[in-house]
C-alpha positions in Angstrom: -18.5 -75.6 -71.5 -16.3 -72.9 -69.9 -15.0 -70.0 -71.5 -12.0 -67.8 -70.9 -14.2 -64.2 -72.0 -15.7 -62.4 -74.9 -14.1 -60.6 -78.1 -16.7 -58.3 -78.9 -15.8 -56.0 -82.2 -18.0 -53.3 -82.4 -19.8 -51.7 -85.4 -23.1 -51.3 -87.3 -24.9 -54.2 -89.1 -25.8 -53.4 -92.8 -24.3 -53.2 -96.6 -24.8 -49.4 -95.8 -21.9 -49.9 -93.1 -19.5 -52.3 -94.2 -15.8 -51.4 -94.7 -16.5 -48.2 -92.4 -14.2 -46.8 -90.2 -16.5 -47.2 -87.3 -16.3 -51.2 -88.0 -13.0 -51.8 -87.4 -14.7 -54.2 -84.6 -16.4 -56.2 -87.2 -13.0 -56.6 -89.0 -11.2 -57.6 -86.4 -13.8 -60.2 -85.8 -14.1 -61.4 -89.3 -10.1 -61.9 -89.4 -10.4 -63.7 -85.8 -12.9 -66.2 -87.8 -10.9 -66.8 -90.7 -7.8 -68.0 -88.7 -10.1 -69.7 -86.4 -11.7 -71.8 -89.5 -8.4 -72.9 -91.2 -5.9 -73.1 -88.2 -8.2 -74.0 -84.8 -12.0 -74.3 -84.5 -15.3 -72.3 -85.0 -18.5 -73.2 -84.5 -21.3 -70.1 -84.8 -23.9 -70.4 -82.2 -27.6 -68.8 -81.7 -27.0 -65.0 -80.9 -30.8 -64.4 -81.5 -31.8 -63.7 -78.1 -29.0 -61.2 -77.2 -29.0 -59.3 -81.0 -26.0 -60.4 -82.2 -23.8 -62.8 -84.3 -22.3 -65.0 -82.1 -19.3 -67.8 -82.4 -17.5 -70.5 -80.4 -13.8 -69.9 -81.4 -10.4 -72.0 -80.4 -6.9 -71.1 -81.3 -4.1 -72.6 -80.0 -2.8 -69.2 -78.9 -6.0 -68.7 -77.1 -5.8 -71.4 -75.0 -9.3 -72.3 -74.5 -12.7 -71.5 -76.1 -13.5 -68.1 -76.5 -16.7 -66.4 -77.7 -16.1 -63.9 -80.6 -19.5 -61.9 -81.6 -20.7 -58.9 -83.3 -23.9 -56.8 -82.3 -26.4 -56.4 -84.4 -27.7 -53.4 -82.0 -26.1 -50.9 -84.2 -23.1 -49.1 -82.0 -25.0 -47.0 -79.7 -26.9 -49.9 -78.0 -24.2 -52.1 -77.9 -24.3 -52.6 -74.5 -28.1 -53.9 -74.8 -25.9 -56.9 -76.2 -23.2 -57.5 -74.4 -24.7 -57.3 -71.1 -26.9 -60.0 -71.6 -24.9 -62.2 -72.6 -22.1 -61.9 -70.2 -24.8 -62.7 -67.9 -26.0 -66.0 -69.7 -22.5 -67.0 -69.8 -21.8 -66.6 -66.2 -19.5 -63.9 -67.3 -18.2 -61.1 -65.8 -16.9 -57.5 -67.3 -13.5 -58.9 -66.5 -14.2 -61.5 -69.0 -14.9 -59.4 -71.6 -12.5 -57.4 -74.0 -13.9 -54.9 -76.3 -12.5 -54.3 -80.0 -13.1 -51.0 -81.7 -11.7 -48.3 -83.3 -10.3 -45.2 -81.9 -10.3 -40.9 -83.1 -7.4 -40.2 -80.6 -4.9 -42.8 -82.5 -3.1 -42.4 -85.8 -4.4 -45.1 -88.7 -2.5 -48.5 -88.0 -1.4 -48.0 -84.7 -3.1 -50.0 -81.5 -3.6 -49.2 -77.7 -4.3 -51.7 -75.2 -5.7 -51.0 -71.9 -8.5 -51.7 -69.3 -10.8 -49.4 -67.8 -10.7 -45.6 -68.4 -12.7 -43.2 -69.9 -14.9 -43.5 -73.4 -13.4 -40.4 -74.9 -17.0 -39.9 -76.7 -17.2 -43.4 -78.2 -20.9 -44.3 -78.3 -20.2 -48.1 -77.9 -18.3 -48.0 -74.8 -20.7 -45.7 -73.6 -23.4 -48.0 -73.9 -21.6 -50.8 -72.6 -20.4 -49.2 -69.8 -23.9 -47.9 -68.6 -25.4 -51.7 -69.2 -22.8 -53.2 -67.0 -22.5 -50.3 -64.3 -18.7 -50.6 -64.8 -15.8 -49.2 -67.3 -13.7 -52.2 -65.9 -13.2 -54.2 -69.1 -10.2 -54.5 -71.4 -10.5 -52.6 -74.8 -8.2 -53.3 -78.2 -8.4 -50.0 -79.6 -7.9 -49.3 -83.2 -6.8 -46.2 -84.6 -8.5 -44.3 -87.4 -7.2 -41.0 -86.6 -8.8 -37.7 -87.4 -9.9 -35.6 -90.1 -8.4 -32.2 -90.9 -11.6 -30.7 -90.5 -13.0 -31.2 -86.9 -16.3 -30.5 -88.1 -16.3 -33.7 -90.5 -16.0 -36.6 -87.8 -18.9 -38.2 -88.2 -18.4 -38.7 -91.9 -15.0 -39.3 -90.9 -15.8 -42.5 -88.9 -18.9 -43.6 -91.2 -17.1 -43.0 -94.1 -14.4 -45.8 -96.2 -10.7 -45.3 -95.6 -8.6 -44.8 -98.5 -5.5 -46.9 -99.8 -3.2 -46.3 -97.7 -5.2 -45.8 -94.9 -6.6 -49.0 -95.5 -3.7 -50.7 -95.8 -2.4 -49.0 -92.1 -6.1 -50.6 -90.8 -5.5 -53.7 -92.5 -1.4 -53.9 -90.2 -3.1 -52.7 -87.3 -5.5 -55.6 -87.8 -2.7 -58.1 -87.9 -0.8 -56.7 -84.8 -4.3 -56.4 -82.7 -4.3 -60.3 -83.4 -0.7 -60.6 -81.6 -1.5 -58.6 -78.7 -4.9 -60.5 -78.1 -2.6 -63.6 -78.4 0.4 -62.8 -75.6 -2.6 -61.6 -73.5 -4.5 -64.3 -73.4 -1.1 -66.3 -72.9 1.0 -63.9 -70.7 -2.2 -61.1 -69.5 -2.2 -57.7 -69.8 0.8 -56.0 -68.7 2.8 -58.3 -71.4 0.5 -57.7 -74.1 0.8 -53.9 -73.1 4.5 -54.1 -73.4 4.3 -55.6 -76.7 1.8 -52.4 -77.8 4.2 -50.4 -77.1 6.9 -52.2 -78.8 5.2 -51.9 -82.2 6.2 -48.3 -82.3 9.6 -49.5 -82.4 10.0 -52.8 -83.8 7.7 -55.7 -85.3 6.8 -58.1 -82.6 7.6 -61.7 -83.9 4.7 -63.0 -86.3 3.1 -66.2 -86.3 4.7 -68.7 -88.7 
């Protein structure tokens, strides 16, 4: 069976973890599966041998079967996962976007790009040194910054609030679209549509 890439959402595995900041990834995975299981098809497949959870996922805004799937590397080795399998798959870093969440933007807004730097982000680090490139698209989540530069790691391990849970829970939502009119349209449309959110709503899905 052919595949059109990878969603990978990044985080750490464990109760101790869950809800974080820093697994914004896993989210975004989790509300990939849902819509996958009542509007398309999912079918979770053996991730044993590259440490991580791993799915067989078809919308009909994809356009094909994807694979969705969460590391259970904990962030910093996430590349130990991710190169692997690409290389099961016959897959290449082109192949593969990257969901996670993001310092440098405000709660609730997106950025979508591919390539650049890994502004300090431990899982793009990794990945980037497993597969010897930076060239792979990234959905980036924002979970903007504390007051208090000196509190970012609790920061990013730590649970949003209300609000700022309900900004992560939008951003969530519009992340879905953009993966949508990329995988329909590519990247310079989806990047258009990024940057209309700061202006409008792009359309929703009925």
């Amino acid at each position: 069976m052919e595949y059109r890439g990878v969603i990978a959402g990044l985080g750490n595995p464990g109760a101790r973890y869950a809800g974080t900041r820093h697994n914004c990834g896993f989210d975004f995975v989790d509300a990939l599966l849902d819509m996958a299981a009542a509007e398309g098809d999912v079918l979770q497949l053996s991730g044993h041998k590259f440490s991580c959870e791993l799915w067989r996922v078809r919308l009909p805004e994809l356009h094909g079967w994807w694979l969705a799937t969460r590391p259970l590397t904990f962030m910093n080795l996430s590349g130990q996962c991710i190169q692997p399998l690409l290389a099961w798959y016959k897959l290449s870093a082109d192949d593969l976007l990257v969901v996670h969440d993001e310092l440098d933007i405000p709660p609730g807004d997106i950025r979508f790009k591919k390539g650049g730097g890994n502004a300090g982000h431990n899982g793009l680090k990794s990945i980037t040194e497993c597969l010897g490139t930076a060239d792979f698209y990234r959905l980036r989540l924002g979970i903007g910054r504390p007051q208090n530069k000196s509190a970012v790691i609790d920061w990013v391990l730590g649970r949003p609030d209300a609000a700022d849970a309900e900004n992560l829970q939008a951003a969530r939502l519009n992340a879905m679209q953009i993966l949508f009119i990329f995988a329909d349209k590519g990247l310079e449309s989806a990047q258009q549509a990024q940057k209309c959110l700061r202006k409008s709503k792009i359309p929703q899905r009925p």
